[in-house]
C-alpha positions as CSV (number, residue, x, y, z in Angstrom):
1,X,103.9,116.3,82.6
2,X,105.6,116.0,86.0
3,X,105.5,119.7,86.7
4,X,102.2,120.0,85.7
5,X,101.1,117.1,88.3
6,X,103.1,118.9,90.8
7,X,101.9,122.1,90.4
8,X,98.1,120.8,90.2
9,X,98.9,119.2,93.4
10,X,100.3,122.1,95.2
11,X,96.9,124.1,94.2
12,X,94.9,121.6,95.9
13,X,96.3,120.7,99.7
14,X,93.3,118.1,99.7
15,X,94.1,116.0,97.3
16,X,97.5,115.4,99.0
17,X,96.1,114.2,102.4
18,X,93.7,111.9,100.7
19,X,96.8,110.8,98.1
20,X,98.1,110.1,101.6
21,X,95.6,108.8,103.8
22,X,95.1,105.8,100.7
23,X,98.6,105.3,100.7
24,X,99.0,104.6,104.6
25,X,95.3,101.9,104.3
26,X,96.9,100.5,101.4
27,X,99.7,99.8,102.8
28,X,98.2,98.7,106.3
29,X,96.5,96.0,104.5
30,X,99.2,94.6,103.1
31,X,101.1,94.3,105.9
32,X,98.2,92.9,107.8
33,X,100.0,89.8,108.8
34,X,102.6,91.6,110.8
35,X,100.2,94.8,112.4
36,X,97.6,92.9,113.4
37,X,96.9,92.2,116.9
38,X,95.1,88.5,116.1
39,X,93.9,86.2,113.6
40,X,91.3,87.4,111.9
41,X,88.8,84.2,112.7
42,X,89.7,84.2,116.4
43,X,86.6,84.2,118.2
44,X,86.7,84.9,122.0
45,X,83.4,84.4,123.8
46,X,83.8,86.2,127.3
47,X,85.1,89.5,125.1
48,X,82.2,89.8,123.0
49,X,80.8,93.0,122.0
50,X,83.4,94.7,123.8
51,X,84.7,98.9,123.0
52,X,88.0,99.9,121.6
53,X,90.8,99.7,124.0
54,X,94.5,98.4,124.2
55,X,94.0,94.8,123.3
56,X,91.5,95.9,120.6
57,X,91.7,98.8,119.1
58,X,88.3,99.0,117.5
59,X,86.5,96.8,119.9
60,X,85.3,93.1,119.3
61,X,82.3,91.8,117.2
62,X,79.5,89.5,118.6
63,X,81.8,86.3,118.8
64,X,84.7,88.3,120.2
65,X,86.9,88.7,117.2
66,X,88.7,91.7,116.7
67,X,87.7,94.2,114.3
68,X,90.5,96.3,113.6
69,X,92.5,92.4,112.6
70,X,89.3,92.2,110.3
71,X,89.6,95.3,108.5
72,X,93.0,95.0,107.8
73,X,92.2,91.3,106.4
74,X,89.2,92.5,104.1
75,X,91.1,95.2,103.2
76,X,93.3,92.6,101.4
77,X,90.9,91.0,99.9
78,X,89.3,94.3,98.7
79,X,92.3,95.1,97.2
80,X,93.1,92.0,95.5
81,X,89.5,92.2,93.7
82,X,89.8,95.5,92.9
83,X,93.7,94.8,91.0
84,X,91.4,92.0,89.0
85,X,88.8,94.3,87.9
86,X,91.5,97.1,86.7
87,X,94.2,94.4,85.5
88,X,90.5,93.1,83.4
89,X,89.6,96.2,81.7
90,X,92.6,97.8,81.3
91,X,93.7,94.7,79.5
92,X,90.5,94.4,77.3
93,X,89.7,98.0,76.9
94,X,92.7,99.3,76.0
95,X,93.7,97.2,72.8
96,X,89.9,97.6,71.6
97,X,90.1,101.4,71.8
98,X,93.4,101.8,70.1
99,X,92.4,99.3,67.1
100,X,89.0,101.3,67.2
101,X,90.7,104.9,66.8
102,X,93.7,104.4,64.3
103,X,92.5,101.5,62.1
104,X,88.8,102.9,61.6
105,X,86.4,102.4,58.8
106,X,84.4,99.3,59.4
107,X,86.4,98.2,62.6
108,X,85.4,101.2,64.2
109,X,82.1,101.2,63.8
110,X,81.9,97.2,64.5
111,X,83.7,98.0,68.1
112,X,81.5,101.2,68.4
113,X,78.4,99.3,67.8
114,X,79.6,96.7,70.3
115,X,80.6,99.1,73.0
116,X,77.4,100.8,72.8
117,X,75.4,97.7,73.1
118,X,77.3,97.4,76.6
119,X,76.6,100.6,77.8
120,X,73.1,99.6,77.8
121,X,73.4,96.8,79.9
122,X,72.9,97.2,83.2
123,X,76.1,96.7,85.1
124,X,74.6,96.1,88.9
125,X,72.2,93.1,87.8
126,X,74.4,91.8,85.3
127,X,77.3,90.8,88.5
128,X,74.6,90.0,90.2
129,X,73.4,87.4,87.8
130,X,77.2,86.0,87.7
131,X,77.2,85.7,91.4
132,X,74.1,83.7,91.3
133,X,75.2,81.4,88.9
134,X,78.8,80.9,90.1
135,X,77.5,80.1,93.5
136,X,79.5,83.6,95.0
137,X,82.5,83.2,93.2
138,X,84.4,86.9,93.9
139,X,86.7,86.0,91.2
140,X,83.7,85.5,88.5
141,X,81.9,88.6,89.7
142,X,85.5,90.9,89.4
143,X,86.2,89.4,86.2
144,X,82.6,89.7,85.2
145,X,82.7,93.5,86.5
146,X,85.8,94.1,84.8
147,X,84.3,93.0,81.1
148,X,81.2,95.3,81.5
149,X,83.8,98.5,82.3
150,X,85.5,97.5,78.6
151,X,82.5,99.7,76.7
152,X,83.3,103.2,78.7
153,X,87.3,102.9,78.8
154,X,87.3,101.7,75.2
155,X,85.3,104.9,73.9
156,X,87.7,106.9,76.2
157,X,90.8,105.7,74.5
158,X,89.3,105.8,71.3
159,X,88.4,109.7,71.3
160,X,92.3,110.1,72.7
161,X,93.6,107.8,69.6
162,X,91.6,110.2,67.1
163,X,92.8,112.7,68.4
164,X,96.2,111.4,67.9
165,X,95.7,110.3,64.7
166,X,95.0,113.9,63.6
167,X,97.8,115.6,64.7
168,X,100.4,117.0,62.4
169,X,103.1,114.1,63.1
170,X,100.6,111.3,62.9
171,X,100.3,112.3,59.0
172,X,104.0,111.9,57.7
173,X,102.9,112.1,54.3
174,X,101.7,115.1,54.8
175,X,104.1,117.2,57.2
176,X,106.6,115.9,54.3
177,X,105.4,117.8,51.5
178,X,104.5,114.1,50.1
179,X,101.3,112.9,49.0
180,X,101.6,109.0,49.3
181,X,101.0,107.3,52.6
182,X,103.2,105.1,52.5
183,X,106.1,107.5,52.2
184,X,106.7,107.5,55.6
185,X,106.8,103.5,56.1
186,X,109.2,103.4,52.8
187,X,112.0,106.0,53.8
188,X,114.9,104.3,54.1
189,X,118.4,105.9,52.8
190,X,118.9,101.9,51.3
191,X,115.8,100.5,49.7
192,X,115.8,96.4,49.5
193,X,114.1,96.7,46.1
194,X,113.1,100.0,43.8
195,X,110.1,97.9,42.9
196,X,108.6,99.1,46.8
197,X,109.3,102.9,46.2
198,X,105.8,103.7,45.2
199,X,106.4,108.4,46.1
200,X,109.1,110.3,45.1
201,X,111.3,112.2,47.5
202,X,112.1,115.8,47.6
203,X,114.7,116.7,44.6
204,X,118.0,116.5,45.9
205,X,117.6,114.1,48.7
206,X,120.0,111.3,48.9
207,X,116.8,108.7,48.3
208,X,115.4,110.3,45.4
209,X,118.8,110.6,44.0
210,X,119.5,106.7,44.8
211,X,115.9,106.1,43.7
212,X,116.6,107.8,40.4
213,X,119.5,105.6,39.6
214,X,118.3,102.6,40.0
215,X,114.9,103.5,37.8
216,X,117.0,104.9,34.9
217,X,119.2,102.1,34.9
218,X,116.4,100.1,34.3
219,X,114.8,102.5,31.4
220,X,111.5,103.7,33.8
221,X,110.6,106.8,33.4
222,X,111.6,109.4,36.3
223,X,109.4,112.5,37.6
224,X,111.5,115.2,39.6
225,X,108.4,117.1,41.2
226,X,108.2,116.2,44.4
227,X,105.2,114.5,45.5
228,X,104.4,112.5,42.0
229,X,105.0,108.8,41.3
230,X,106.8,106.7,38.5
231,X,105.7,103.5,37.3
232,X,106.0,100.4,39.1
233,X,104.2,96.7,39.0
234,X,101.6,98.3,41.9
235,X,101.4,102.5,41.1
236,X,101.1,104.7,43.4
């Protein structure tokens, strides 16, 4: 994956200055405290509406406070808002897709059905609505944001999870010449209890050999084709 990244990198010069260009604001606003020239709510009166030069380096605003020292600063808080929304729907979107795509059947389509009802909402007026009602709380507007980018993520994951879930090693049963599911969950060298053994192993393995053992010492009757099942209190 890393050569891949680095060789789809090399292909495309742009994407490196960018990569770099967000790396250098980034890290400019974080370091605001120590770059910048004043306090961001400084106001200076006889310097008002003034042009970039050495003192300022993007000029002044109407009440004379720096701009460049204001950028940085909302750059911070950009930043911080931004982490909330991600942090939010990562953390949300994430689980629901995963438990959409591997557990299926009715909790698929339940989540589905949910997820599709979001992606008819509309996002803009919907944060709107939550700033209005939390008097301009940013917090309750990013958080708010955040649960209305679940729907999109979680159909993402879900399609990646399926996908997954039909490849050859996310079917043990099957790659194993086995025809039980719960082979794969069961195969241990030392079962606890032959009552769990549900599949039989391929002849000559050390667990069907163990297995057999223990269910003719016991009188139950034993199957040596691989892939069929000999009684217990649950069958196969």
């Amino acid at each position: 994956m890393n050569g891949t990244l680095r060789s789809g990198l090399r292909k495309r010069p742009l994407a490196i200055i960018a990569l770099g260009v967000l790396l250098v604001i980034v890290a400019a606003c974080l370091a605001a405290p120590l770059i910048a020239p004043d306090k961001p709510d400084a106001t200076n009166l006889l310097a008002t509406l003034q042009g970039p030069s050495a003192s300022h380096l993007l000029g002044t605003d109407e009440l004379g406070r720096d701009i460049f020292t204001r950028l940085l600063y909302g750059g911070r808080a950009t930043l911080a808002e931004a982490a909330l929304v991600v942090i939010v729907t990562l953390g949300l979107g994430v689980p629901v897709g995963l438990l959409a795509g591997f557990r299926g059947g009715w909790t698929d389509r339940v989540l589905m059905y949910l997820a599709d009802i979001g992606l008819a909402l509309p996002v803009i007026v919907l944060v709107l609505l939550v700033v209005a009602i939390f008097n301009g709380n940013l917090q309750a507007a990013m958080i708010g944001l955040g649960i209305l980018l679940v729907p999109p993520l979680s159909r993402i994951i879900r399609s990646s999870a399926l996908s997954v879930r039909g490849e050859l090693f996310g079917q043990p049963g099957s790659s194993s010449g086995t025809s039980c599911p719960g082979y794969a969950a069961r195969s241990s060298p030392r079962p606890r209890s032959s009552r769990r053994w549900r599949c039989c192993s391929p002849p000559g393995s050390p667990i069907s050999a163990s297995a057999r053992r223990r269910r003719t010492r016991r009188g139950a009757a034993w199957s040596p084709r691989p892939g069929r099942c000999w009684r217990t209190a649950r069958g196969c």
